[in-house]
Every structure is written in C-alpha cells, then in structure tokens.
N, C-alpha and C positions, 0 to 999 in steps of 0.2 A: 191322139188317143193315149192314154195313161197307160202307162207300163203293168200299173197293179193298181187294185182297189185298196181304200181299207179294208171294207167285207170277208175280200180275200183273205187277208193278212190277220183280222181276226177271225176266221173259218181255222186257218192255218195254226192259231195258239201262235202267232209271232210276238205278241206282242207281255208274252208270261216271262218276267225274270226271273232270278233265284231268289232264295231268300233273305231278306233284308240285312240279318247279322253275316253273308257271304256274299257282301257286295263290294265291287271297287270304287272306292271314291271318288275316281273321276270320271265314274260313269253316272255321276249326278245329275250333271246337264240332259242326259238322254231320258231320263226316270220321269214319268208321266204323275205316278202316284204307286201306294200302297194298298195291298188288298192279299187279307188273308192271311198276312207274315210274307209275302212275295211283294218283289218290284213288280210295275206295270211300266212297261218300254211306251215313250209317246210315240204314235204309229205315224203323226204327221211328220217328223223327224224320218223317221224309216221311210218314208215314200219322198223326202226331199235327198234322200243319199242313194234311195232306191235308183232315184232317176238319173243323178249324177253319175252311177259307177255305170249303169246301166249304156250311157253316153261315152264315155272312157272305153269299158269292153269294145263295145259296136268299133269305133275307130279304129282302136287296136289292131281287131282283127282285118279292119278293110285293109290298113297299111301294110299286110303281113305279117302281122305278128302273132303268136300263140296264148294258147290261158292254159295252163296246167292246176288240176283241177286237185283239191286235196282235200280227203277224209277221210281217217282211216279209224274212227270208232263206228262201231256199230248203226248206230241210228242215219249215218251218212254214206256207208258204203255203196248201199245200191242206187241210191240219186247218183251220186260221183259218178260213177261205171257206167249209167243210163245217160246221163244228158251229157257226160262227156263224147261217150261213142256216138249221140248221136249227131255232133256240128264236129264231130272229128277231131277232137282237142285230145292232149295226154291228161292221164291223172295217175294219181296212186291214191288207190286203196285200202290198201293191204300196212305194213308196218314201211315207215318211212327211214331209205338206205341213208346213213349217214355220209356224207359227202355227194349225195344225186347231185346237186346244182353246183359245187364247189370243186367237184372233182370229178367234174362230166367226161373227161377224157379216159380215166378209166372204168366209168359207167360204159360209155359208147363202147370199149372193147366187148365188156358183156353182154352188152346190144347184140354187139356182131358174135359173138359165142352163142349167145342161144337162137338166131337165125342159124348157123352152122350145125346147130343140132337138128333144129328144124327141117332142114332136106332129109338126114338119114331118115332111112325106113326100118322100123325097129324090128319086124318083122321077118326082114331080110336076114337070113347066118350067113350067105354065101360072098359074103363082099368084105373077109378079113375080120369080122369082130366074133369075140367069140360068146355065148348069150350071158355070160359076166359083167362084160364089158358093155353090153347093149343098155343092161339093166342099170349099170351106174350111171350111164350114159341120159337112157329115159329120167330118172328118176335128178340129175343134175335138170335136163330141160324144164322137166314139173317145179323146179325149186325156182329156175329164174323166171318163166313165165307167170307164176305168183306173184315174183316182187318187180318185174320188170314189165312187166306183158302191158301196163298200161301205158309206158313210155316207149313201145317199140318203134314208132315212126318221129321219134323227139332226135333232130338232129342237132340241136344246139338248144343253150339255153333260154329256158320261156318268155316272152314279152313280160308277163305280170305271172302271180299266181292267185286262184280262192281257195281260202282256208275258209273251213268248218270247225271251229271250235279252237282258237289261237293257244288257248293253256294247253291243249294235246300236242298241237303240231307247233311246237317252241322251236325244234331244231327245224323247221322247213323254215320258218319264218325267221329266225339266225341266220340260215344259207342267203336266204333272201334280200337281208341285210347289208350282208360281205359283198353281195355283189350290184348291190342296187336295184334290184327287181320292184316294183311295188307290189305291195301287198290288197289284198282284195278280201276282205275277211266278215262273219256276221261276227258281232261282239253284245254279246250277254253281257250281264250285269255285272259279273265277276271279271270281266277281260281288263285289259289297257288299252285305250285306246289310241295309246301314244305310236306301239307298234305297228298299227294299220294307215296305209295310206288313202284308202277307200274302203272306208265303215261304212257296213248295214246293221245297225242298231237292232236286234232282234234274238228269239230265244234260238239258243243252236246246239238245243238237245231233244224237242220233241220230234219226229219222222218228218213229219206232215210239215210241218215248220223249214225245216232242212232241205226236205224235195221240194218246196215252192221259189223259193231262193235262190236254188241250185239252177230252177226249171230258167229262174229270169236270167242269170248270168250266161245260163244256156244259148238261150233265145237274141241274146243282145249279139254271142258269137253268130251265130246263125245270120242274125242281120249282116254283120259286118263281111262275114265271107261272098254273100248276096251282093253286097254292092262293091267288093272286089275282083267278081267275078265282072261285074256289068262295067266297071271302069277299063277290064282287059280288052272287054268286047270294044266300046268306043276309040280305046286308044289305037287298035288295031284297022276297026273300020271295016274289017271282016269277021264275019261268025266263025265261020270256017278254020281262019287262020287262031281261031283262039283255043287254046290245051283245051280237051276235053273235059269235062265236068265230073268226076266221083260219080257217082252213083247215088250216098249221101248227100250231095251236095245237091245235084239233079233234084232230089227229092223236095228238100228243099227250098229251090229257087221257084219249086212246081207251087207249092204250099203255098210261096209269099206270092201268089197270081189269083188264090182261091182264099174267098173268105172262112179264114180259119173259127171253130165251134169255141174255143178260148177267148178269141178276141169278141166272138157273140157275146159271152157269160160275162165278158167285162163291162159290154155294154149294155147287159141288163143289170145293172146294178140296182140293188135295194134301198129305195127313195130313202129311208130314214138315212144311211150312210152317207150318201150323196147328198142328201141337204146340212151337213156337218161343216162341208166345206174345210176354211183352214178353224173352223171355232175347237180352241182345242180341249175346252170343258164341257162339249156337247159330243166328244169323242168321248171322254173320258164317262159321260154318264151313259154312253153303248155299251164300252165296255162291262161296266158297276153292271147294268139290267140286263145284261144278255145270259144266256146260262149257256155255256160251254159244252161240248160234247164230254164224254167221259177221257178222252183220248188227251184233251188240253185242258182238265181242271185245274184250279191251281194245287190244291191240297195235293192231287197226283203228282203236281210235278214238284212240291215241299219234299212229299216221301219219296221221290224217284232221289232228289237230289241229295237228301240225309243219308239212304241210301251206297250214294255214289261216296260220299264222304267218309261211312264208317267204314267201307271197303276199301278205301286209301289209308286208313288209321290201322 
C-alpha cells in the first residue's frame, strides 16, 4: 500500500513552489512546470523520495536509532511537537541552541539541570530557599524547558535529523554536517539540494503541507519502533521476559493490529488521480484544472512569500 497518494499531496498544496525569480537552480530537475509566476514541484518525484526516506526512517528506527525532529518557524511548530511526541522521538521547536549536536556534552548537563529543577516544589519555603530564590529558580526551569523540554529524553546524539525548511535551520544542518548525521529535509524551490541527504521535493511553507509530511516521517518512526519491539519479542522467545512497552508505544503497536481510517482514505482514492499513474503530463493537467482551496492558492502563496521577503529587507 502507498505511503501517500498524489490526491493527498495535492489536498495538501505540496506541490506550490516559490516564485520563479526566487528559485535555485538546481532545483530544476524537481520543477514540474510554471503557473501563475510560481514553480509546480513534480508530485511523481515527491512520492519516489517520499517512499525512499520513508524506508530509511522505518529501518533507522527498528535498529535503534532516533529522528530529531526540526522546525522552528511557525507554520511547523505544532506538527513538530505533535507527531514528534507522538512515536516518542525529540525535536525542537522553539529557537535552535547553537552547539545542541556539537556540543552535546554540555547540552546533557543542562538536561540534567533542568531535571534537577524539576523535583523542587516551588511552593515549598520550608526546605532552605528563600521565595527570591524559588522565583529565579522557577523562572530558570520555564527558560530551559522552552528550549530544551523537547530533547529531554535525547541521550546522545540523533541517528538522522528532519528539517522543515533548510534556509531557516542552516546552523542544525551545519551541526549535522560536522558530524555526519544525515539530513532528512523537504526542499522547496529556493533550497540546495546538495545539503540534504534524503529530499522530499515539496512546498515547506504552507501548514497543511508541513503537517502531512511531518505525519509521514512520523508514521515511518512508528513503523520502525513496531518492528523493534516485535524483533525483542522473537529474539527472546519470551513475551514476558521482554521490557515493557511505553504506553505510546503500546498504543501504537494496538493501531498497526486495527485497520487504521488513514490507511481507509488512501484507499479510496479519487479514480482521476489514480488513473495518472507515473503519466507525468496527466499529473500536470490535475494540477492546471483543479481549483485549490483558499489555504494553497498559488497567488496566496506569491504574497505570503513577497511578503516574507520585504520583511527580511
């Protein structure tokens, strides 16, 4: 069964670039066509890397290993925070600490500083502090669980990382560099796509766009923890003798047993899309005839983007 449809993916406004005079030239290859003074990303492209990274994640994480999850503009915060917490992976959010993957070792003491704040009881005056001191105290743990609270269970550094919008988060994907991490990124029209090691061609400034993307790389962890959990179970031979399950995880494992209403709606796909196949000029005239919701016009997303630009200026 397909990871994604096109349907989706044009529902989603995945497939609206920037505009033509803001475009990087070696995101040529990915450019389906023009419409409106906007790139059109080719969506068969995006469902051949879709299912590639998609395959990468899942492994990843059966072997062990972690996805830290990154976007810290607006339009990405709340998918980040949402589908990261929910297959239990770190992310940030929030503004990205300079040296997090480079300089993990004095990240992890701040780890353990704002766990150490975390038991006092601020409430309490009778146990030595005096309400001066409680209040610096509070208002230090409010500042690191902001920039930290998503990496709290990050004991080393991440298997891979996704990035949401590469020209924002330049210094994660530097860090990432230094140290070899791959990169897992969507790339817009404007990006490089020299930087990423697993591109997903697609717009990574509309919401809608950003949460369906987010949801897949989600999804792919999710798999992979499922069938690291079910390799513990074999290798052991005993239910019993295997670590108990998360409670997320439990949920989970419960879900991939029941036919999920997601995996329904993928399989009802909309005969026009599905008889598209890989024809990629029969893609390209869905896109031309379909009218857009208001949320992914392109002219909306011209002016979101001029917008974004004269405010950089």
């Amino acid at each position: 069964m397909a990871v994604v449809t096109i349907r989706q993916l044009l529902d989603s406004g995945v497939h609206f670039g920037h505009q033509t005079r803001r475009w990087n030239p070696k995101m040529k290859r990915f450019i389906l066509t023009e419409r409106s003074g906007s790139h059109i990303i080719d969506l068969q492209q995006s469902l051949q890397y879709i299912d590639k990274t998609y395959d990468y994640v899942k492994e990843t994480v059966a072997h062990g290993g972690t996805i830290l999850f990154v976007g810290t503009k607006k339009q990405a915060q709340g998918s980040i925070q949402e589908q990261a917490q929910r297959v239990g992976q770190p992310f940030v959010n929030q503004r990205w600490l300079g040296g997090l993957l480079t300089n993990f070792q004095t990240v992890s003491k701040r780890l353990a500083r704002m766990k150490e704040l975390e038991e006092i009881d601020f409430d309490d005056t009778t146990r030595g502090y005096t309400k001066k001191e409680l209040l610096i105290q509070r208002r230090e743990l409010i500042k690191l669980q902001r920039s930290l609270g998503g990496i709290r269970n990050l004991t080393k550094t991440p298997s891979a990382i996704w990035i949401v919008d590469t020209k924002k988060e330049h210094l994660a994907i530097d860090e990432a560099h230094k140290l070899g991490i791959p990169v897992i990124a969507i790339l817009d029209t404007n990006c490089d796509p020299d930087e990423v090691q697993y591109p997903i061609p697609g717009n990574d400034d509309a919401i809608r766009s950003v949460g369906l993307l987010t949801r897949i790389i989600a999804d792919a962890a999710a798999e992979g923890l499922i069938q690291r959990h079910q390799k513990a179970e074999e290798g052991t031979g005993n239910v019993s003798a295997v670590e108990p399950l998360a409670e997320w995880e439990a949920e989970l494992l419960g879900a991939s047993e029941t036919p999920s209403t997601e995996a329904e709606k993928i399989e009802a796909v909309d005969g026009l899309v599905t008889s598209t196949g890989s024809n990629t000029e029969a893609v390209a005239a869905v896109i031309a005839s379909e009218v857009p919701v208001e949320e992914n016009d392109a002219d909306a997303i011209v002016a979101k983007h001029e917008g974004a630009a004269d405010a950089t200026i």
